[in-house]
C-alpha positions, -999 to +999 in steps of 0.1 A: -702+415-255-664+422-242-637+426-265-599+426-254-569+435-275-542+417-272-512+437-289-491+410-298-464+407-325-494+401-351-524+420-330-558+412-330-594+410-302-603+387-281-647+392-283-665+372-255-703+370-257-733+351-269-740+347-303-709+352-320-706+324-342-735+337-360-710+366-374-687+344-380-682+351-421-679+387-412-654+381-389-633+359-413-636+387-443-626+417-415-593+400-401-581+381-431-597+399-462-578+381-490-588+349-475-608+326-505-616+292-484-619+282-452-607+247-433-630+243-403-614+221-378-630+206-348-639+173-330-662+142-330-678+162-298-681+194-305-692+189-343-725+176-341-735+208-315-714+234-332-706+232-369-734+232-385-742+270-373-707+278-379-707+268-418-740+279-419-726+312-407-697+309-434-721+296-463-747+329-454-714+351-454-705+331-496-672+321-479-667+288-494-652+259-466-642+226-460-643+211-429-621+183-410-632+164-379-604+147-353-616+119-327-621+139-291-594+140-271-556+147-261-553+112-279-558+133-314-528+153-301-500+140-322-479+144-349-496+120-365-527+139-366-508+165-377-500+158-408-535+141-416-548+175-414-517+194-435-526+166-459-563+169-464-555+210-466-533+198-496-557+174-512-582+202-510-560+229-528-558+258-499-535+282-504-513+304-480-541+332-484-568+311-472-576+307-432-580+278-407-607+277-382-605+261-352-637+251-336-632+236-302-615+231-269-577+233-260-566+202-279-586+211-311-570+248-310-532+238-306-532+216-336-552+232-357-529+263-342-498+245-356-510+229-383-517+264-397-479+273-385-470+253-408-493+245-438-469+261-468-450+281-445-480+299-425-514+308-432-537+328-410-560+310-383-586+322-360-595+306-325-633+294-320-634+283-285-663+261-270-652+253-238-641+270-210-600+258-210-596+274-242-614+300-235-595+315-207-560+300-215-549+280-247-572+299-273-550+330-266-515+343-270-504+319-297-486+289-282-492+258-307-482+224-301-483+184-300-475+157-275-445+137-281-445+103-261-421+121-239-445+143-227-471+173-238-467+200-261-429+192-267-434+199-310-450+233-309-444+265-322-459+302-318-485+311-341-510+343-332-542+339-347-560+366-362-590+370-336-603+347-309-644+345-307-659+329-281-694+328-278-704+317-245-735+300-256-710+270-268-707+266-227-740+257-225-736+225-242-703+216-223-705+189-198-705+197-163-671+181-153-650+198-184-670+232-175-653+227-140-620+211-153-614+249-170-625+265-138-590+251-126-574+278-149-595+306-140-587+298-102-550+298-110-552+329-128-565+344-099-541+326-076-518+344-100-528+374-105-563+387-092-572+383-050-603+399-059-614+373-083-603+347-062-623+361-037-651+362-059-652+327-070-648+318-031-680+330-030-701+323-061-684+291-065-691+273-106-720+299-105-699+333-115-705+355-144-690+333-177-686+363-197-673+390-174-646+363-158-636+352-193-631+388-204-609+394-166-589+361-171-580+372-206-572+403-198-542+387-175-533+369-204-530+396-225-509+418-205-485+387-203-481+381-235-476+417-245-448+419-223-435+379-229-447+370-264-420+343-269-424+332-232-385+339-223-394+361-188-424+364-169-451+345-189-435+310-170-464+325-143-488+306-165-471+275-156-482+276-121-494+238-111-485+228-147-451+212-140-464+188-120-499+193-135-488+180-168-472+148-154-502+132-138-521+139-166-494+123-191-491+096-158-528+090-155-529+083-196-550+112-197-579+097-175-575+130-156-582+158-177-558+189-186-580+209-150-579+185-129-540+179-135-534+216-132-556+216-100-535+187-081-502+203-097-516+239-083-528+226-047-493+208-043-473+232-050-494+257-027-486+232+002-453+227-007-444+265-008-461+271+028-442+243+040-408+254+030-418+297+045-425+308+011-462+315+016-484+317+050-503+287+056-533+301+048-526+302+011-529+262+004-559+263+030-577+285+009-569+270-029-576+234-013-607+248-002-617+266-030-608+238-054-625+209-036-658+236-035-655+235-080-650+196-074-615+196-086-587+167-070-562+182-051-540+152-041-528+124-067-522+089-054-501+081-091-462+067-084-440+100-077-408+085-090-426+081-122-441+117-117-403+128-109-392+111-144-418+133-160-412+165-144-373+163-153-388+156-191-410+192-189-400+222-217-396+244-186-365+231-179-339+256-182-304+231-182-301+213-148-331+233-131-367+233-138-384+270-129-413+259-108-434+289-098-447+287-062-471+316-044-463+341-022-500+353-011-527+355-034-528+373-064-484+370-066-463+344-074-427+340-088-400+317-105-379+293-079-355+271-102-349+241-081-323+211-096-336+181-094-327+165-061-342+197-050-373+197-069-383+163-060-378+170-019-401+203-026-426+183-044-428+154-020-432+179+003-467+192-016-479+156-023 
């Protein structure tokens, strides 16, 4: 088992192993002591393979729980659904002391993220992530959020929880292709951040080490978000591949999943960057490369102009400019704000 410590404004561990949902009541009663109840939230796919050990785990531990299930998918992402779960929490009586659970991937831990944000002001939540997205990325350092019809995650606010667990025996069950759609933010946290990893995942490929590369990739995370909590500086490095990244997936009406968005948005901008001197050539040879090897896209054949009207729509835009982060070699990257005539000729350029 790893554990990392993320010393946020509200600290608490990250723990990464097998087996960890079977502790799960003495993990509830050890980060949020006063807590009475629990409100297990997860999804029409995840539930039938995962809740019954985790309220089995709760109802061992005498921590009584309720439990709410969402349809899968970014489709469940809305405000809408939003207040379907801050309603059932009413109906059922929980109170600010009590904690939400959130037992699932990316979508299932950004709602029930926010929904705890604002259930009566705040209660305490803790991530339980089952796939390998949420895992690496959205299950730590407290962004919360919904999609608006504008774009994603434009109603959100930040909400630590108390402790992420992620037992890596939930990735067993994962289907192949959204095991491989979160590899796309493992590679870009190496493209980030790590030339070592990225190296290593040249070489094992989807075979690498779950548990020792989810304990590396948070431990970027974490030294992010300890410097950038409120993500007003240097945590807009997550959002490499993600401007464009998060238009063909809105574009695509989610057909293409949250990974292979981010791939396509990552390769592009790669490309783009080596194009315009800002990398050396052999920095979008090697993410194409290594991206087509996981089985990710790395080219989308969706309108651009409708991409463009996206892209200008993104919460990374600061005023006139949006701060698209492009490579410099492997393992560094950095914020170029581009206005928008210049963003879309540095984009067309990637595409």
């Amino acid at each position: 088992m790893n554990a990392v410590h993320v010393p946020a404004s509200v600290p608490y561990d990250v723990r990464i192993g097998p087996g960890l949902l079977a502790g799960l009541a003495d993990t509830v009663k050890a980060v949020c002591p006063k807590a009475g109840r629990c409100l297990v939230v997860t999804d029409d796919a995840v539930g039938p393979l995962w809740l019954r050990e985790s309220v089995s785990a709760l109802f061992a531990g005498e921590l009584p729980f309720s439990t709410y299930t969402l349809p899968r998918g970014e489709a469940s992402k809305t405000a809408e659904k939003l207040v379907d779960i801050l309603n059932f929490a009413a109906s059922e009586h929980f109170t600010r002391s009590d904690v939400f659970l959130a037992l699932g991937g990316g979508m299932v831990g950004d709602l029930t993220g926010l929904a705890a944000a604002t259930y009566m002001r705040g209660v305490d939540y803790i991530q339980l992530p089952t796939t390998l997205l949420a895992a690496v990325d959205s299950s730590v350092g407290g962004k919360t959020a919904v999609d608006l019809p504008a774009g994603k995650n434009l109603m959100g606010a930040f909400w630590q929880p108390r402790a992420v667990v992620c037992d890596t025996d939930a990735l067993s069950t994962l289907p192949r292709a959204d095991f491989l759609s979160g590899c796309a933010e493992v590679i870009k946290t190496a493209v980030l951040f790590d030339p070592d990893l990225f190296a290593l995942l040249e070489r094992e490929g989807p075979a690498f080490d779950r548990e020792s590369v989810i304990a590396r990739c948070v431990g970027h995370k974490r030294d992010i978000v300890a410097e950038d909590e409120r993500d007003t500086g240097r945590r807009a490095l997550l959002n490499l591949g993600h401007t464009l990244g998060h238009a063909v997936e809105a574009e695509s009406g989610f057909a293409l999943s949250h990974g292979q968005a981010v791939a396509i948005g990552t390769a592009s901008v790669c490309r783009a960057a080596a194009l315009y001197g800002l990398c050396d050539v052999s920095v979008p040879e090697r993410v194409d490369a290594i991206l087509e090897k996981f089985g990710l896209p790395i080219r989308t054949a969706l309108p651009f102009e409708a991409l463009m009207d996206r892209m200008l729509s993104d919460k990374k835009r600061v005023g006139a400019k949006v701060n698209l982060i492009v490579p410099e070699r492997i393992g560094a990257c950095r914020g170029l704000p581009l206005a928008a005539d210049e963003l879309r000729d540095f984009m067309k350029a990637g595409l």
